[in-house]
C-alpha positions in Angstrom: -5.4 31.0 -1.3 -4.4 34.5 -2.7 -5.7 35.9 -5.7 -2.8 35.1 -8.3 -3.0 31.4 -7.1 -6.6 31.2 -7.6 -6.1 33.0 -11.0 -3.4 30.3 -11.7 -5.4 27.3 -10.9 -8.1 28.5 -13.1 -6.2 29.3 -15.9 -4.4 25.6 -15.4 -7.7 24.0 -15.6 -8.7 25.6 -19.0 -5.6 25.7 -21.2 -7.3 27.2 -24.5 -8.4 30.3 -22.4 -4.7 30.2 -21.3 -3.3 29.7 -24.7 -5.3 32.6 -25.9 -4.5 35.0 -23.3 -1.0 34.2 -23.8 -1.8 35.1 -28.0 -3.5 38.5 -27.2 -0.6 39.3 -25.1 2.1 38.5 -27.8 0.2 40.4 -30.1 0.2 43.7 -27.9 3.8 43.3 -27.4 4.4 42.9 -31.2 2.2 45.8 -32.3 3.8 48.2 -29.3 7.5 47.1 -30.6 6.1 47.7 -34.5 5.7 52.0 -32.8 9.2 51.7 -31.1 12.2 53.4 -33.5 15.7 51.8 -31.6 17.7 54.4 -34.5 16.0 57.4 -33.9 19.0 60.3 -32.9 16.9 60.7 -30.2 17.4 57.4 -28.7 15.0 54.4 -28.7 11.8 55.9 -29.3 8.5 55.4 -29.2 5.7 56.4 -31.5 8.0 57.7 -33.9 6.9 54.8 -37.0 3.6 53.4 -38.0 3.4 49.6 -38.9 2.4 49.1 -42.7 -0.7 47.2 -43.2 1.3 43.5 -44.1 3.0 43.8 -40.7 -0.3 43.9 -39.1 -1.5 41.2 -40.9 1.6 39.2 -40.3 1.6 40.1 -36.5 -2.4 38.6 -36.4 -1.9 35.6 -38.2 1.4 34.8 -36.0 -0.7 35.8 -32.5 -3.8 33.6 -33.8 -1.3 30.2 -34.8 -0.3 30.6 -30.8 -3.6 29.4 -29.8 -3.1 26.4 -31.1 0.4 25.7 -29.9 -0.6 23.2 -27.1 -2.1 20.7 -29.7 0.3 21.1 -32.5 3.3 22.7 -31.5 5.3 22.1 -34.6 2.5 23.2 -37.3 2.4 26.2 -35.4 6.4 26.6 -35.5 6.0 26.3 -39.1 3.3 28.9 -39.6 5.0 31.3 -37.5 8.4 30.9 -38.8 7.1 31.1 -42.3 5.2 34.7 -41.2 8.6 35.9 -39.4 10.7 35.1 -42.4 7.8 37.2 -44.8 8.3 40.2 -42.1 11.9 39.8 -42.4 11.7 40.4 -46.1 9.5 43.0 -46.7 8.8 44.8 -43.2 10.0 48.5 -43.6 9.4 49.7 -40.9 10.3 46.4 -38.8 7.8 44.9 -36.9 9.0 42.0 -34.8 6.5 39.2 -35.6 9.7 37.1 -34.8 8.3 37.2 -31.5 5.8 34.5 -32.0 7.9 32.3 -33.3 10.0 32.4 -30.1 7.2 31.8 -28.3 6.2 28.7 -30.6 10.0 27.0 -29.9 9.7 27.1 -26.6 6.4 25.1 -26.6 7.9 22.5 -29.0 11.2 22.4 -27.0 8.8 21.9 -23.7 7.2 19.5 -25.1 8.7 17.3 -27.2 12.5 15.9 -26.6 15.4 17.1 -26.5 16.5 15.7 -30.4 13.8 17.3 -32.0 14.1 20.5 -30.0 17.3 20.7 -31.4 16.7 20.0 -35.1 13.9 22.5 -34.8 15.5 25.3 -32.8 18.6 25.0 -35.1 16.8 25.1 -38.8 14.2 28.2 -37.4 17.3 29.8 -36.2 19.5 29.1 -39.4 16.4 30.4 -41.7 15.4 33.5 -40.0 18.6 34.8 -39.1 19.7 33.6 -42.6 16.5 36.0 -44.0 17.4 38.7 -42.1 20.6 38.7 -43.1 20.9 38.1 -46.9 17.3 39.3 -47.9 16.2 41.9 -45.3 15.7 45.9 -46.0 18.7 46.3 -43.1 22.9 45.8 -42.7 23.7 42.1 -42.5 25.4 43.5 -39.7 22.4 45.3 -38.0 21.7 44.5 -34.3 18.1 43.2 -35.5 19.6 40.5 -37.2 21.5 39.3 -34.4 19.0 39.8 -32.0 16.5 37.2 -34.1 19.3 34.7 -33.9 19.8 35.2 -30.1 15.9 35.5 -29.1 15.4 32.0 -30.9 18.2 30.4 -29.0 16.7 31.6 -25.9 13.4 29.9 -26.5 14.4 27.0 -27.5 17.3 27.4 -24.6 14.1 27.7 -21.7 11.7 25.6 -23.7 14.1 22.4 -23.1 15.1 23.4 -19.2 11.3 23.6 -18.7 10.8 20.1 -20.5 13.7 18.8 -18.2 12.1 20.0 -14.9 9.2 18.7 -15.3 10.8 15.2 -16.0 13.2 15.8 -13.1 9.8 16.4 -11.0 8.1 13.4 -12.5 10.8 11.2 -11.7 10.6 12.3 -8.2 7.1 11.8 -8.0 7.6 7.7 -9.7 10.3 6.8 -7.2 7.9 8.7 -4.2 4.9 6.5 -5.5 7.1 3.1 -6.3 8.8 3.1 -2.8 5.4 3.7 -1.2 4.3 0.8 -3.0 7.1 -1.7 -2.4 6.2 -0.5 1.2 2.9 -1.7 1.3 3.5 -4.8 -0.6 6.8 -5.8 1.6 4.4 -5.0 4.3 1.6 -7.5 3.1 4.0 -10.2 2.7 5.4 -9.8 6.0 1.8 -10.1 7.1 1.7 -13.1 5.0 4.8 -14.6 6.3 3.5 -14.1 9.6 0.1 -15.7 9.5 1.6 -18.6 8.0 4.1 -19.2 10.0 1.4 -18.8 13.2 -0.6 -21.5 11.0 1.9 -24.1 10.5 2.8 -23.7 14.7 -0.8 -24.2 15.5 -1.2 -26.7 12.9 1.7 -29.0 14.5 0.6 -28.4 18.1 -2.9 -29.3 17.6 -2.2 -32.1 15.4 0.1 -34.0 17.6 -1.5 -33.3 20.8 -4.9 -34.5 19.5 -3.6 -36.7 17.3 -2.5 -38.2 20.8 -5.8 -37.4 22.4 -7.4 -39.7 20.0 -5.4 -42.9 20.1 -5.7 -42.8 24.3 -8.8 -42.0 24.2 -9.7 -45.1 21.7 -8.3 -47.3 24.0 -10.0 -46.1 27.0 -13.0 -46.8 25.0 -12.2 -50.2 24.0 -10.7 -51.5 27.4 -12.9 -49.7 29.9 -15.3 -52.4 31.2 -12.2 -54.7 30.9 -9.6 -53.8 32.0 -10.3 -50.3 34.4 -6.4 -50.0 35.0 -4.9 -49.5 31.5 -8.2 -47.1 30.6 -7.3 -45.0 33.7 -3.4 -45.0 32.4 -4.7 -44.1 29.1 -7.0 -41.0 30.3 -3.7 -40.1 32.4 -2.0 -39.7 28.9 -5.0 -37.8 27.5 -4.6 -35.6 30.3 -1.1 -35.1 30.0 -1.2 -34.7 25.9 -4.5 -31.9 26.3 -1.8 -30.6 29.2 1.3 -30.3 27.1 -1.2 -28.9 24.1 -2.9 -26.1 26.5 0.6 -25.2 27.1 2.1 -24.7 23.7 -1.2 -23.2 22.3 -0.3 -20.5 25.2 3.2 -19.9 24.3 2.3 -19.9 20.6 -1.0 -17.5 21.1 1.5 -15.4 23.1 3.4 -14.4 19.9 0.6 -12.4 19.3 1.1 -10.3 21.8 1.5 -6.1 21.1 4.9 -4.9 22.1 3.4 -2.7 24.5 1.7 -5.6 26.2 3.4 -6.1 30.2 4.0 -9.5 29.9 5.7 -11.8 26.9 6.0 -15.2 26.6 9.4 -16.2 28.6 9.5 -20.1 26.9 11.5 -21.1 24.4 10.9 -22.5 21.2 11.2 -26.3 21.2 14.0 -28.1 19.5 16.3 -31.1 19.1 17.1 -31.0 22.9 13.4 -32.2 23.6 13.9 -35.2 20.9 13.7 -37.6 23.6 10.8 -36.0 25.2 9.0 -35.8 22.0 9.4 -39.8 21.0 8.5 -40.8 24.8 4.8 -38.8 24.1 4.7 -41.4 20.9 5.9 -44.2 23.1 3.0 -43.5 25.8 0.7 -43.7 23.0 1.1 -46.9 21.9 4.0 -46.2 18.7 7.0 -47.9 19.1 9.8 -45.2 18.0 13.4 -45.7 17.8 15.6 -42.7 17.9 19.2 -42.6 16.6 21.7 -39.2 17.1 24.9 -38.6 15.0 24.9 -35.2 15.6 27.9 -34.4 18.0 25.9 -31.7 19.7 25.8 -29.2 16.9 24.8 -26.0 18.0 22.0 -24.9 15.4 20.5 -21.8 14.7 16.9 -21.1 16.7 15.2 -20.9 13.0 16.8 -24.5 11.8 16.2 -26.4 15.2 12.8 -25.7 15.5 11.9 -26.3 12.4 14.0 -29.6 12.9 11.9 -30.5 15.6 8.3 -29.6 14.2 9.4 -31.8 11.2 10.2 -35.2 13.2 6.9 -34.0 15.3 4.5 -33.6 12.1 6.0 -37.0 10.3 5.3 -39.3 14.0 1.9 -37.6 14.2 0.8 -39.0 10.5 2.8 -42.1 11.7 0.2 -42.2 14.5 -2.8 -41.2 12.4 -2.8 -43.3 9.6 -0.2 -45.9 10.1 -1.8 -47.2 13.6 0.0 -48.2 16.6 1.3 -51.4 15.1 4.0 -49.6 12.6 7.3 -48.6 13.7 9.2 -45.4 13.4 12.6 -44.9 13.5 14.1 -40.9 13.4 17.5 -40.2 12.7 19.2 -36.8 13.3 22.9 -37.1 11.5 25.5 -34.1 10.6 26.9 -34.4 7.0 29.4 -31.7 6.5 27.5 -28.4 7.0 24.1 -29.8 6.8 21.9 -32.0 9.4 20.1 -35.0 7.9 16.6 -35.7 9.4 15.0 -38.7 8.8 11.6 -40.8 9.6 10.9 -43.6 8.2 7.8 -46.3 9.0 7.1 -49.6 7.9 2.9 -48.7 7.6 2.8 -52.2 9.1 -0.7 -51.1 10.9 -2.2 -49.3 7.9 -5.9 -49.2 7.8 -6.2 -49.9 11.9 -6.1 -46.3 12.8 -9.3 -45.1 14.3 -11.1 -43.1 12.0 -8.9 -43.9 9.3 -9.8 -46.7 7.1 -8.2 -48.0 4.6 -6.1 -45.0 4.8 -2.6 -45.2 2.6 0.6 -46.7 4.7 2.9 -44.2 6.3 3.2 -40.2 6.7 2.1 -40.0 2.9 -2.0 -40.3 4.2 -1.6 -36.8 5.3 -1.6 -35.3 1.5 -5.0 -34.1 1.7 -4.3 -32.1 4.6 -1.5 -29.6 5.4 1.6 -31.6 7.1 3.8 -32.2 4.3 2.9 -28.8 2.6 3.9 -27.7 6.4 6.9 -29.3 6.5 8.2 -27.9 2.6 7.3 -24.7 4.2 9.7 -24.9 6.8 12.3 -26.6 4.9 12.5 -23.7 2.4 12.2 -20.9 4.9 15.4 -21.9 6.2 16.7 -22.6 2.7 17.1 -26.6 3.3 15.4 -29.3 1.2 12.5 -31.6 1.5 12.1 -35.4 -0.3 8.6 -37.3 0.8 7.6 -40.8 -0.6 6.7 -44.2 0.0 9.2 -46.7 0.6 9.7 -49.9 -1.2 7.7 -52.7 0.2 6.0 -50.6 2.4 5.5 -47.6 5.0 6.7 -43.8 4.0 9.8 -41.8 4.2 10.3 -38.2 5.1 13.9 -36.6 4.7 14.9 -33.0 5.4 18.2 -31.5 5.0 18.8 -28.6 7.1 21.7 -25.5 6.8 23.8 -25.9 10.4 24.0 -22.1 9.8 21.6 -19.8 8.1 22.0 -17.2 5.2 22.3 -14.3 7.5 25.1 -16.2 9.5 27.0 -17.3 6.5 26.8 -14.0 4.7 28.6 -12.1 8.1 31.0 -15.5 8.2 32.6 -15.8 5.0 34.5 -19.0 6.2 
């Protein structure tokens, strides 16, 4: 760091000592311009005139206001235009004391706004000039006059394009600091997003599959030492389930991967297409499910069709869990205009025999406590459908989605 910028720095840190070094030079300048004689026939010389005593007094008074000026700029405008306009009166020779008051309009114009900058800069110029003019020792007409007029105008002038800078620079700095913020914030939600929409994937995987696990591997239980050929078809489904779970908990854990990684997860995302697939697990277990299509093989976004198919999948798991094995489930999947209409239903007719759930409520409904319905709303909104849930009269539980054929991204570029 060179020696002006250290200088600088210090001086910024302690603006009194820079107020006051600023006063003691204002008040050499004005007591060198109280020697200088701008009419003698010589040309502008210096030396020529002595200052009377008032004009020293005057110059002082205005120099000493200045260190002030930072914590009240417009007192000291007023003490300094008052001395300027008594030097304007009776200084013979002139001694141009003026030249704190300059200096005092451009710290109000820095630092105030631009309204009062103007009132201020155009009643000190008005009165001094005004002085000079009617009531001074010189010609109305003199160049001194003017040049009080014109010297006041330029502090005000730089006083407000300092003022304006610095805002100009502030400004910048605000947007800098408020983009980087909505940066780190749209970056935590994202993270957010992410980590729950990992959470409600593992939440329906696990949930069915061992939802499944735990039916089979009741009935094992219960009809091992009687009848050794439906246990061993039952642990053939608990394999199969655990199977089918191992897998998804793969593809799902795969997501995770880093970009860089050589290898990516090459399955798809389930969807409608596996309906069947999805009620036959269900049917294995012991729930009797009845699917019905009215669909006409809609095409639907990846977004929508999984989150489709984790809805049916989340409402026949809490079938399974707290209705029993008795109940009955129908699903529907219907297209009604630009929408498709999901629907399971269960009559809870085997409420309360569900292993390690007694007494539990009839239907999907039992699942409250947990996080399947909040789940399902979750993935309802993020593709901006709608979610009803509730028990039905006379019995069992109702879930009913309605899911956006197309997406907001797809029906902004499509205006049709």
């Amino acid at each position: 760091m060179s020696t002006f910028a250290r200088a600088r720095c210090t001086l910024g840190a302690h603006p009194s000592a820079l107020d006051a070094a600023l006063a003691a030079a204002v008040l050499v300048c004005m007591v060198a311009g109280s020697f200088v004689d701008p009419h003698s026939p010589e040309g502008v010389t210096w030396g020529l005139r002595t200052p009377d005593v008032l004009s020293l007094v005057l110059m002082a008074v205005g120099a000493a206001a200045l260190v002030f000026r930072r914590r009240a700029p417009l007192v000291v405008l007023a003490v300094t235009g008052c001395v300027s306009v008594v030097e304007s009166v009776t200084g013979d020779p002139r001694a141009p004391v003026v030249m704190s008051t300059v200096v005092a309009l451009y710290t109000v114009a820095a630092s105030t706004d631009r309204p009062t900058t103007w009132r201020a800069g155009l009643l000190t110029m008005t009165v001094l000039t005004g002085a000079a003019m009617l009531a001074g020792p010189l010609p109305w007409y003199a160049q001194e006059n003017l040049a009080v007029f014109a010297w006041t105008g330029i502090g005000a002038s730089a006083g407000d394009a300092v003022r304006s800078r610095r805002a100009f620079v502030q400004a910048i700095r605000d947007r800098a600091e408020k983009a980087e913020r909505t940066r780190e914030e749209e970056a935590r939600r994202r993270v957010a997003e992410e980590r729950l929409r990992i959470a409600r994937d593992l939440h329906d995987v696990v949930a069915h599959h061992i939802a499944l696990v735990n039916v089979q591997a009741g009935v094992a239980a219960h009809v091992m030492d009687k009848r050794p050929d439906q246990a061993k078809e039952a642990l053939a489904h608990v394999r199969a389930a655990s199977r089918s779970a191992l897998d998804e908990l793969r593809a799902t854990v795969g997501l995770l991967r880093q970009s860089g990684d050589p290898k990516a997860p090459t399955e798809p995302a389930p969807g409608l297409d596996r309906l069947d697939e999805l009620a036959a697990t269900f049917h294995h277990a012991g729930l009797h499910v009845e699917v019905a299509r009215a669909d006409q093989g809609t095409d639907l976004p990846a977004a929508v069709d999984l989150a489709a198919y984790r809805i049916i999948q989340e409402a026949l798991t809490n079938v399974q869990k707290h209705a029993g094995t008795r109940a009955k489930a129908e699903v529907s999947v219907v297209r009604v205009g630009p929408d498709i209409e999901v629907t399971v239903l269960d009559d809870g007719a085997g409420a309360g025999d569900a292993p390690g759930a007694p007494g539990a409520p009839a239907g999907t409904g039992a699942d409250g406590g947990g996080h399947g319905l909040l789940g399902m709303r979750e993935r309802v909104a993020a593709v901006g459908g709608a979610l009803t849930t509730g028990p039905r009269y006379g019995g069992g539980f109702r879930v009913h989605a309605i899911l956006p054929v197309r997406n907001r991204t797809d029906a902004a570029e499509d205006p049709v």
